[in-house]
MIVO-816927 format. One record per residue (C-alpha): residue in one letter; x, y, z. Coordinates in steps of 0.1 Angstrom, whole numbers, plus 5000, padded with zeros to 4 digits. Layout:
REM residues N
AXYZ...
This chain:
REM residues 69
X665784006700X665083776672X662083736645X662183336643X660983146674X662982796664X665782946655X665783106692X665082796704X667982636690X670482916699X669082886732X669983276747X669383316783X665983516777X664683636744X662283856728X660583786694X658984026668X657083936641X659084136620X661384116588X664884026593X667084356596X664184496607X663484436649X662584756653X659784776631X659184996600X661785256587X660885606597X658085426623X659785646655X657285656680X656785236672X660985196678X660985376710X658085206724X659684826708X663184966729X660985046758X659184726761X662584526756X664384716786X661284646809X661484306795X664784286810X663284346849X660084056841X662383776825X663783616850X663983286840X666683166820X665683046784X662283276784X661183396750X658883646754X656783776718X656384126715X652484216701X653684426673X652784326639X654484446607X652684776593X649584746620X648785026649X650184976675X648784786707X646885026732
């Protein structure tokens, strides 16, 4: 999980999941529970629907916005 698509890139992981959120934060917003477990939900389905290796795959979550229905 990482918050800057080039420097993914670069590191090349074997699959990947960006959010467009602060670093030290890729959870989301302190206190923002029910938005971490659904961020920690999303990335363990991730796990099942990345199959290639080298996917980056960008989470909808936006700093301080509702979250996606």
């Amino acid at each position: 999980m990482g918050n800057v698509a080039d420097r993914m890139a670069l590191i090349k992981p074997p699959r990947a999941l960006l959010v467009k959120f602060a670093r030290g934060s890729m959870l989301g917003e302190p206190g923002n529970v029910k938005r971490q477990r659904r961020i920690i939900l999303d990335a363990l389905a991730a796990l099942q629907t990345m199959t290639e290796p080298g996917t980056i795959q960008e989470l909808p979550y936006r700093w301080k916005q509702p979250d996606p229905e």
